[in-house]
PyMOL Python script that loads the backbone (N, CA, C, O; Angstrom):
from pymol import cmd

cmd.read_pdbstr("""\
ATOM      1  N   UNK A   1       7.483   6.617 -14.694  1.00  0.00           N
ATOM      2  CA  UNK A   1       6.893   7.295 -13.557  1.00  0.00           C
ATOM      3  C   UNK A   1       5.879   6.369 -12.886  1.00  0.00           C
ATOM      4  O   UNK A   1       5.262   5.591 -13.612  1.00  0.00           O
ATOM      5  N   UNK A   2       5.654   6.377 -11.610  1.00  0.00           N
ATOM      6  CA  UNK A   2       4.894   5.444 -10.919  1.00  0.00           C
ATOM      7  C   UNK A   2       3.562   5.727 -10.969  1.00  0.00           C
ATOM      8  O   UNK A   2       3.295   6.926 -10.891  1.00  0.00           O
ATOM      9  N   UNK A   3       2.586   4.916 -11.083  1.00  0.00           N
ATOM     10  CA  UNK A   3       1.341   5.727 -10.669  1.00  0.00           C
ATOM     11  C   UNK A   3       0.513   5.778  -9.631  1.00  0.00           C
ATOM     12  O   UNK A   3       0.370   4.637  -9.191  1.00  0.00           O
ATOM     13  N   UNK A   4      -0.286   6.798  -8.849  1.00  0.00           N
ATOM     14  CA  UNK A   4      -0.818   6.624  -7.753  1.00  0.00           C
ATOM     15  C   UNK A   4      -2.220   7.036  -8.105  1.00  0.00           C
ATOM     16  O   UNK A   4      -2.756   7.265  -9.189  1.00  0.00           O
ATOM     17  N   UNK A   5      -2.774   7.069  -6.527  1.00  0.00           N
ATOM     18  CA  UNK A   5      -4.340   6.953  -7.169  1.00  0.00           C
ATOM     19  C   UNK A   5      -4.602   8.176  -5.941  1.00  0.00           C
ATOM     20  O   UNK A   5      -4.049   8.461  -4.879  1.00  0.00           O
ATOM     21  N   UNK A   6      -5.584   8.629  -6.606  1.00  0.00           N
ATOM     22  CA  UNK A   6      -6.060  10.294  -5.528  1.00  0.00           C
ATOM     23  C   UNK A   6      -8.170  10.868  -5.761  1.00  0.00           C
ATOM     24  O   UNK A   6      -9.075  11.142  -6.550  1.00  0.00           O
ATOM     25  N   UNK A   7      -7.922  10.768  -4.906  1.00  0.00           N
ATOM     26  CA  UNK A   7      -9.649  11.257  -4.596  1.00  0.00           C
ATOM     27  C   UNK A   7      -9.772  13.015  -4.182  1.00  0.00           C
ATOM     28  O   UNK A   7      -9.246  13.830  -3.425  1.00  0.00           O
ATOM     29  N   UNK A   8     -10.800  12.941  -5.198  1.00  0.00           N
ATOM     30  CA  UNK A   8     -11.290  14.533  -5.112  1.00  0.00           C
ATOM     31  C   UNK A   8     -11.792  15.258  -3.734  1.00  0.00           C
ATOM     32  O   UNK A   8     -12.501  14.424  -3.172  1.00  0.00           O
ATOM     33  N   UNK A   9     -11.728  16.527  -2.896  1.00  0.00           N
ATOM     34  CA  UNK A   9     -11.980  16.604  -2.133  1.00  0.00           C
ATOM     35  C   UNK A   9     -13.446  17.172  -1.743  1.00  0.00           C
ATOM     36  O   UNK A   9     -14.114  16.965  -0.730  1.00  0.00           O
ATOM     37  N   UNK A  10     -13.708  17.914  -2.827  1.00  0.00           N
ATOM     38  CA  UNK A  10     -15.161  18.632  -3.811  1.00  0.00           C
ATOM     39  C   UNK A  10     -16.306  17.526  -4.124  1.00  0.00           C
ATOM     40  O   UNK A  10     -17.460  17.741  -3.752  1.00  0.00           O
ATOM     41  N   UNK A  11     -15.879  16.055  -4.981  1.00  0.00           N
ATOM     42  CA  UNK A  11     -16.960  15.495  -5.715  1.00  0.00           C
ATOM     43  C   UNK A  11     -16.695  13.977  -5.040  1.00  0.00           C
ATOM     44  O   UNK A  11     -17.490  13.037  -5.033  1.00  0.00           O
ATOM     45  N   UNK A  12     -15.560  14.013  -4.567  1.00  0.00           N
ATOM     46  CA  UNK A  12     -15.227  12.129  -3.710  1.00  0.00           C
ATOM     47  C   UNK A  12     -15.014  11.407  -5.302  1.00  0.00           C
ATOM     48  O   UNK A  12     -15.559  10.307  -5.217  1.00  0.00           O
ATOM     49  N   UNK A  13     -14.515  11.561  -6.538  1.00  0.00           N
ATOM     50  CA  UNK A  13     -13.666  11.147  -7.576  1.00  0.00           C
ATOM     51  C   UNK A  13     -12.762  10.401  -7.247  1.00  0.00           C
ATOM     52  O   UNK A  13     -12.041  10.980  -6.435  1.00  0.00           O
ATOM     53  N   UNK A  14     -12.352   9.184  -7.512  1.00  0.00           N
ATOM     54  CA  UNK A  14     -11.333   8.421  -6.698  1.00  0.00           C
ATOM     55  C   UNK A  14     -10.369   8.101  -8.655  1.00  0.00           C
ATOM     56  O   UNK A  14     -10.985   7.563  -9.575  1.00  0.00           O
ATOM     57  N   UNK A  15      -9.542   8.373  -8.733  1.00  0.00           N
ATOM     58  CA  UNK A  15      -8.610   8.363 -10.063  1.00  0.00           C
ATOM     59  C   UNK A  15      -7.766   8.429  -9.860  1.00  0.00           C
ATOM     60  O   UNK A  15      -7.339   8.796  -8.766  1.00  0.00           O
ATOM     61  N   UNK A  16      -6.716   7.914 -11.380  1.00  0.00           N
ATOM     62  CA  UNK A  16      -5.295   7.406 -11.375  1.00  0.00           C
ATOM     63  C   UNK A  16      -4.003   8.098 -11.930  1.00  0.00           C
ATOM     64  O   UNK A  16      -3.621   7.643 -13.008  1.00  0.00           O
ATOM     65  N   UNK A  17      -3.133   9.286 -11.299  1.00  0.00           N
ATOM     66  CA  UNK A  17      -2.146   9.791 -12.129  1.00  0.00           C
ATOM     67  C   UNK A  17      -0.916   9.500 -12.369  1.00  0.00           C
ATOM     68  O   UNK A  17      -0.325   9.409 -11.293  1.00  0.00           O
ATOM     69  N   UNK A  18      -0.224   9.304 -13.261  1.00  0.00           N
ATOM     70  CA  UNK A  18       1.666   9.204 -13.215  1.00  0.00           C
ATOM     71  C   UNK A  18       2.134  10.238 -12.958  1.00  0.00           C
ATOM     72  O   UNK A  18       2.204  11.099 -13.835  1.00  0.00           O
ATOM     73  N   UNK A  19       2.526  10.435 -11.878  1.00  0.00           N
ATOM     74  CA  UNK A  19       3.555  11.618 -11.431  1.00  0.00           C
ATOM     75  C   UNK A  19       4.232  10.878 -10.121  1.00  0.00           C
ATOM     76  O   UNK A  19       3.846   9.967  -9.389  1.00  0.00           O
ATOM     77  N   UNK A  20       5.835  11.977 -10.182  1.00  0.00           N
ATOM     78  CA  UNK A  20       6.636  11.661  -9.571  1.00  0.00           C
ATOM     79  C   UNK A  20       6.026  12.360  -8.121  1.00  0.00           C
ATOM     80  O   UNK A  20       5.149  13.210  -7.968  1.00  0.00           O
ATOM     81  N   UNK A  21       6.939  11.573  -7.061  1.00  0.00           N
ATOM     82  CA  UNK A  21       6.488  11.757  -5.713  1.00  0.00           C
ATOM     83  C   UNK A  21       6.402  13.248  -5.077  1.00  0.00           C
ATOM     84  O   UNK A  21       5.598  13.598  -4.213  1.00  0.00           O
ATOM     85  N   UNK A  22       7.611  14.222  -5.814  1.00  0.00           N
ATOM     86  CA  UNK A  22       7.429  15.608  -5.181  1.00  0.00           C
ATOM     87  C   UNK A  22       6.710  16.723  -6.297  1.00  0.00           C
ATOM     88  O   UNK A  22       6.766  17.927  -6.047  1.00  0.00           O
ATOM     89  N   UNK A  23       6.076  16.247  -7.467  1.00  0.00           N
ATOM     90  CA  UNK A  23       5.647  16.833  -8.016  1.00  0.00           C
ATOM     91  C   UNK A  23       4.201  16.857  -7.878  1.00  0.00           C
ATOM     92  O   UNK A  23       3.539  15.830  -7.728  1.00  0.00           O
ATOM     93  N   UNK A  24       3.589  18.307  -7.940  1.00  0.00           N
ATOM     94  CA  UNK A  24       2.291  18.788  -7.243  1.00  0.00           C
ATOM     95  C   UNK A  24       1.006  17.824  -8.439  1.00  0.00           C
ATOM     96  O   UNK A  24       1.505  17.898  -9.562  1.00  0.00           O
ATOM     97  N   UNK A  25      -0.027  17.219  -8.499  1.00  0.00           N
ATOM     98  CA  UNK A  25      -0.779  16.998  -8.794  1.00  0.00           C
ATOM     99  C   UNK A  25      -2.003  17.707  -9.676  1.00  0.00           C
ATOM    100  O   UNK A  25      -2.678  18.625  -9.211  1.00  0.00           O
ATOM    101  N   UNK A  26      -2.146  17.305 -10.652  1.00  0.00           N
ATOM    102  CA  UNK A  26      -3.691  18.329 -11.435  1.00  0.00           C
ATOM    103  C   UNK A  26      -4.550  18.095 -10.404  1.00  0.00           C
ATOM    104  O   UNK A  26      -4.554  17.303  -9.461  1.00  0.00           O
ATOM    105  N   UNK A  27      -5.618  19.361 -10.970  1.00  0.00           N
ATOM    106  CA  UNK A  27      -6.260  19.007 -10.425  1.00  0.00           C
ATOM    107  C   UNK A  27      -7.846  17.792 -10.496  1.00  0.00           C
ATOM    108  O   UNK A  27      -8.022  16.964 -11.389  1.00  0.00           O
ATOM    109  N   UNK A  28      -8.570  17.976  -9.582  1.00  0.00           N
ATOM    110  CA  UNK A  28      -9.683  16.751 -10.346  1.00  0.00           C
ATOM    111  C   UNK A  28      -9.821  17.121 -11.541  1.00  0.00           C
ATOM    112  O   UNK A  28      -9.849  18.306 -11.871  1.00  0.00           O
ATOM    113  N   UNK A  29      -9.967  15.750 -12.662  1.00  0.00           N
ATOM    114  CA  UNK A  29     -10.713  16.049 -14.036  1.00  0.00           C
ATOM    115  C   UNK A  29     -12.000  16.455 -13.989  1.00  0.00           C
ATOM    116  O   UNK A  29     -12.427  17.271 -14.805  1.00  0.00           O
ATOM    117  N   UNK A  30     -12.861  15.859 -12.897  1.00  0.00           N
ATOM    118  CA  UNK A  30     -14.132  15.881 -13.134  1.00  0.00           C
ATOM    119  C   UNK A  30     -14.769  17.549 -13.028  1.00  0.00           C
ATOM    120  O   UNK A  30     -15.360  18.231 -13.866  1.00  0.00           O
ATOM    121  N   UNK A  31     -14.225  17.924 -11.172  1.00  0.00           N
ATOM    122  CA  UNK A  31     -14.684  19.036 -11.020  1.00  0.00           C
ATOM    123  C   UNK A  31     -13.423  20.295 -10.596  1.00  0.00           C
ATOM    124  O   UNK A  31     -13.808  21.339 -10.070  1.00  0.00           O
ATOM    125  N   UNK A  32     -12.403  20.142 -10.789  1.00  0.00           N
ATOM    126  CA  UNK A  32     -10.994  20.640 -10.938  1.00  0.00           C
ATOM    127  C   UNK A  32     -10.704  21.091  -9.453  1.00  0.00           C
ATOM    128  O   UNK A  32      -9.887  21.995  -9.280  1.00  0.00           O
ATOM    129  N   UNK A  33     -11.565  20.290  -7.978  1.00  0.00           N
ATOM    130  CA  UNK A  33     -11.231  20.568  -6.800  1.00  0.00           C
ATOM    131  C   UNK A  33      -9.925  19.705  -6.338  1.00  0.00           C
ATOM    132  O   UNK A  33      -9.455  18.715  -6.897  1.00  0.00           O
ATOM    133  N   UNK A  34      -9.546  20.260  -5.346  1.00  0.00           N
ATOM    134  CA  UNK A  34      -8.254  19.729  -4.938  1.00  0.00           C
ATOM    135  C   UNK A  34      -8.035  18.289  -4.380  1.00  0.00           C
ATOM    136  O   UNK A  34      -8.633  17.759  -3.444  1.00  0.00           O
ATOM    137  N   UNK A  35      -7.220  17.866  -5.024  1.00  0.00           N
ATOM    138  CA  UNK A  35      -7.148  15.751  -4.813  1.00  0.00           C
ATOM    139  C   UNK A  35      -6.247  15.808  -3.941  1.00  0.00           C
ATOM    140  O   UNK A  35      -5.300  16.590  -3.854  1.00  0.00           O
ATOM    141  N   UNK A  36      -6.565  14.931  -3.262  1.00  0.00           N
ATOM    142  CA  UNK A  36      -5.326  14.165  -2.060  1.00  0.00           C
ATOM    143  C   UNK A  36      -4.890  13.034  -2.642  1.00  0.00           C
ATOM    144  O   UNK A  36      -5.482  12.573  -3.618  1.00  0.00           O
ATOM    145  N   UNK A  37      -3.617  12.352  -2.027  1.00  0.00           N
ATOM    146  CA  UNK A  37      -3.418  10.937  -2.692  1.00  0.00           C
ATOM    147  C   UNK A  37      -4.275   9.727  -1.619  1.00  0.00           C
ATOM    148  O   UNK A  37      -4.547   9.775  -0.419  1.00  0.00           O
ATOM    149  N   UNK A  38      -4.454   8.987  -2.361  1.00  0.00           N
ATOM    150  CA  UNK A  38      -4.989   7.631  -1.584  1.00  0.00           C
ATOM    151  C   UNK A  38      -3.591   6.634  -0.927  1.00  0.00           C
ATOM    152  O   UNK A  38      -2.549   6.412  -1.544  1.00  0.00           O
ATOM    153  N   UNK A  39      -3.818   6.303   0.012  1.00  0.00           N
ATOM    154  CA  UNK A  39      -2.987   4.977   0.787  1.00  0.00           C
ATOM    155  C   UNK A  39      -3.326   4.081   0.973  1.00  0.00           C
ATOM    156  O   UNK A  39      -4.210   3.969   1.822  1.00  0.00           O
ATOM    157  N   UNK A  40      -2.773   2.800   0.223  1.00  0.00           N
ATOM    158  CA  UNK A  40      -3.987   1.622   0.851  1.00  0.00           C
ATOM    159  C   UNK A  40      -2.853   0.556   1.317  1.00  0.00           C
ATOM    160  O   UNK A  40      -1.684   0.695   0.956  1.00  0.00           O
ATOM    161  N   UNK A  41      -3.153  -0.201   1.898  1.00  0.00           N
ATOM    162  CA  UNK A  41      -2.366  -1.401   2.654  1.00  0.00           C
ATOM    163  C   UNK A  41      -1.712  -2.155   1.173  1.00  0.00           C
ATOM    164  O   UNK A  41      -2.569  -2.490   0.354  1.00  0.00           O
ATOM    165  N   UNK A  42      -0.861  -2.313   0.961  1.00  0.00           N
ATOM    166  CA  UNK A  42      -0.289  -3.986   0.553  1.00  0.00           C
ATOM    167  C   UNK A  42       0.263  -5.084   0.906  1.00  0.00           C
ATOM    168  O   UNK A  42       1.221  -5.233   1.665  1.00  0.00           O
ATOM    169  N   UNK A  43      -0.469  -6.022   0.240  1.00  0.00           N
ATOM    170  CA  UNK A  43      -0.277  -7.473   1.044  1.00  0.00           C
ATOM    171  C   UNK A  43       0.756  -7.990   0.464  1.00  0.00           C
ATOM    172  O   UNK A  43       1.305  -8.120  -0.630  1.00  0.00           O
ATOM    173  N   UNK A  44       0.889  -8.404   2.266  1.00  0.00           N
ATOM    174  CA  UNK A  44       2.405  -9.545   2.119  1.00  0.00           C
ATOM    175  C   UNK A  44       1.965 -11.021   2.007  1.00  0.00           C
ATOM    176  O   UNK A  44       0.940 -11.573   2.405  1.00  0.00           O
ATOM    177  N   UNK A  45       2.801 -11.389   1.496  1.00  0.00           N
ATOM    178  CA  UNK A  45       2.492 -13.430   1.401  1.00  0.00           C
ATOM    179  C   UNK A  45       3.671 -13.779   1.670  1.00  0.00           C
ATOM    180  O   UNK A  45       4.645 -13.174   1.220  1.00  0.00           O
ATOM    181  N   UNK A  46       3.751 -14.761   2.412  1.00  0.00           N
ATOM    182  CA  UNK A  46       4.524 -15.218   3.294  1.00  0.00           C
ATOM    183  C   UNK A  46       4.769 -16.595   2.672  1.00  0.00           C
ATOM    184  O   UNK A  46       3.907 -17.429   2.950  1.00  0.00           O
ATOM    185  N   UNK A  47       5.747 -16.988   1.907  1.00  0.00           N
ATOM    186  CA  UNK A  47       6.280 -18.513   1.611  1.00  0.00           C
ATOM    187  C   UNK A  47       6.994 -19.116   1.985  1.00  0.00           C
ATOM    188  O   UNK A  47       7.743 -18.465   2.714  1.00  0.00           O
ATOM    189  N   UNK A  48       7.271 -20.173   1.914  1.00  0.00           N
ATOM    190  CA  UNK A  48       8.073 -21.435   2.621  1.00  0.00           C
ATOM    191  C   UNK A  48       7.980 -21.357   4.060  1.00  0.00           C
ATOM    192  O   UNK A  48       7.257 -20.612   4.721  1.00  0.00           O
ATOM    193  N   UNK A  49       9.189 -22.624   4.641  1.00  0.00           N
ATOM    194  CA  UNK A  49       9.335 -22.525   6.262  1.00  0.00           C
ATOM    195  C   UNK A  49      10.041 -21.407   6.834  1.00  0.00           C
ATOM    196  O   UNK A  49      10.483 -20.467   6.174  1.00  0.00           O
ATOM    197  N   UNK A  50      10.128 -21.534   8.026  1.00  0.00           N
ATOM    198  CA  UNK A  50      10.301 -20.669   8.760  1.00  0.00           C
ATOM    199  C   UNK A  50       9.256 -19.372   9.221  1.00  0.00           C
ATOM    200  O   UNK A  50       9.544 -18.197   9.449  1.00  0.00           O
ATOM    201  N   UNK A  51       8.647 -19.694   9.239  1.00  0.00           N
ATOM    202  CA  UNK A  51       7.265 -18.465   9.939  1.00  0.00           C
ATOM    203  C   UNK A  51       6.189 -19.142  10.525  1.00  0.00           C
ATOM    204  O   UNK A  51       5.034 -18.751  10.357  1.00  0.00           O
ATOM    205  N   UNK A  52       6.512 -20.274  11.302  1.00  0.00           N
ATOM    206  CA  UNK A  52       5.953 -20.498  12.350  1.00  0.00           C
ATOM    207  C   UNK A  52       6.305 -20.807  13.823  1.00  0.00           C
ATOM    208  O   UNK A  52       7.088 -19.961  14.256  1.00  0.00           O
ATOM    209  N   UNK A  53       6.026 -21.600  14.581  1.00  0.00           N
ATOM    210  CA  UNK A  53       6.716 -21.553  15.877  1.00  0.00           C
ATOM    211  C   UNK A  53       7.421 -22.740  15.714  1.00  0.00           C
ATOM    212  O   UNK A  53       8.591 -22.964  16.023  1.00  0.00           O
ATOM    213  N   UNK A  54       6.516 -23.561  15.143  1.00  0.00           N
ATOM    214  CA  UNK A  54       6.989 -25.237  14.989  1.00  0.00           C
ATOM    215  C   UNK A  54       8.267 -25.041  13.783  1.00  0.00           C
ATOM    216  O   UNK A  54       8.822 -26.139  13.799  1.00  0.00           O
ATOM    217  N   UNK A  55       8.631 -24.596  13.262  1.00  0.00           N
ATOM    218  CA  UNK A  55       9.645 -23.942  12.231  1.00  0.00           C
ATOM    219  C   UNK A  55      10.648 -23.871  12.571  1.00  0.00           C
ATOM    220  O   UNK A  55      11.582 -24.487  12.057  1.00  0.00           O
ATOM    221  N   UNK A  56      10.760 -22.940  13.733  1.00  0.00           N
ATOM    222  CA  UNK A  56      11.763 -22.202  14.124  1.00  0.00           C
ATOM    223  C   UNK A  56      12.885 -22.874  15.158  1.00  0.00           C
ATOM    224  O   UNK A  56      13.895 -22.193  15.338  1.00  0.00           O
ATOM    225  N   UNK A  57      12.813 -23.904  15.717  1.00  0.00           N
ATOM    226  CA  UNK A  57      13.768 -24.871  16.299  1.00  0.00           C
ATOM    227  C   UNK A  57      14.136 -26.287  15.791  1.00  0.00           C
ATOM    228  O   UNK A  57      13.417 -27.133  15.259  1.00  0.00           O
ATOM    229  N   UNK A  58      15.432 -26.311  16.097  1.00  0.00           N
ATOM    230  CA  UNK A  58      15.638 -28.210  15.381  1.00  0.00           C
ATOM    231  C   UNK A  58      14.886 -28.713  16.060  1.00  0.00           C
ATOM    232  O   UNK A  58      13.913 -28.316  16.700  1.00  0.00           O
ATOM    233  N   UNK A  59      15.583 -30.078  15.848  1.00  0.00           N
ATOM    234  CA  UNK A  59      14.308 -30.967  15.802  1.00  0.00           C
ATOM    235  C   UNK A  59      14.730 -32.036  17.193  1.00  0.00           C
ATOM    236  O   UNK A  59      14.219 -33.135  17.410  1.00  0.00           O
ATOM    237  N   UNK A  60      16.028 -31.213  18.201  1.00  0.00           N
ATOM    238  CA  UNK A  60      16.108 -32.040  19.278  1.00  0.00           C
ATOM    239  C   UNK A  60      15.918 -30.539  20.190  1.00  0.00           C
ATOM    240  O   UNK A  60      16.490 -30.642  21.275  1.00  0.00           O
ATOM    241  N   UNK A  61      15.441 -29.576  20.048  1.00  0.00           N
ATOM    242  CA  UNK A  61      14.823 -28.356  20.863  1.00  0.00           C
ATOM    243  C   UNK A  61      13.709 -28.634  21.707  1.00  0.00           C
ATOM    244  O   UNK A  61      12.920 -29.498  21.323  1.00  0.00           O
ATOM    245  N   UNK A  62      13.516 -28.081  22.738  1.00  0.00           N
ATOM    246  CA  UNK A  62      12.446 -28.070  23.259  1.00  0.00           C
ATOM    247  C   UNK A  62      11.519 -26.945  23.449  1.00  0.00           C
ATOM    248  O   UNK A  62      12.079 -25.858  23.312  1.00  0.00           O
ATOM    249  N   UNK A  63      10.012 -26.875  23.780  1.00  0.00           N
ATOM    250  CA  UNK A  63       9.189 -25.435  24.033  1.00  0.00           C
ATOM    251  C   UNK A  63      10.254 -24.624  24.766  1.00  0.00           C
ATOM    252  O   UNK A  63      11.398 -25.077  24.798  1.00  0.00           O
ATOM    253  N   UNK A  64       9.955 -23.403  25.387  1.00  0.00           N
ATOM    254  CA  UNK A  64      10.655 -23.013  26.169  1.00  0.00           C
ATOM    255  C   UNK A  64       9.432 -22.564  26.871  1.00  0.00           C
ATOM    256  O   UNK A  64       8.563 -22.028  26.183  1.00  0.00           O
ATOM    257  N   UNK A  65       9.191 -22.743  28.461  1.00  0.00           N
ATOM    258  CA  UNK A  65       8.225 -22.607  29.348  1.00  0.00           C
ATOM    259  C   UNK A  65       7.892 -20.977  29.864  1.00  0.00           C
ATOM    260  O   UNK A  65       7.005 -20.760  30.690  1.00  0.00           O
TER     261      UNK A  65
END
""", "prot")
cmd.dss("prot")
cmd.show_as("cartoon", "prot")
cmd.util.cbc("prot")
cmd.orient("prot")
């Protein structure tokens, strides 16, 4: 099961549960008010060529104006 992370709406508790995506959530441990899940960005890293401008054409290409 995956785990996600969810903040209390009562005490601002920010914690970590395994549960599946359509299954309803406990509630907070701390003060048993109702948690939302958290969303946070994940980062991409970008390797090798090709992801720049200078990359992206041979090498008898020209800008294009």
């Amino acid at each position: 099961m995956p785990i996600y992370e969810y903040k209390c709406d009562n005490c601002s508790a920010q914690f970590e549960l395994k549960y599946n995506l359509g299954d309803e959530p406990e509630p907070c441990p701390r003060c048993r008010g109702k948690v939302r899940r958290v969303f946070s960005p994940v980062p991409v890293i970008f390797k090798g060529s090709g992801f720049y401008i200078t990359d992206s054409g041979g090498k008898n290409s020209e800008p294009s104006t």
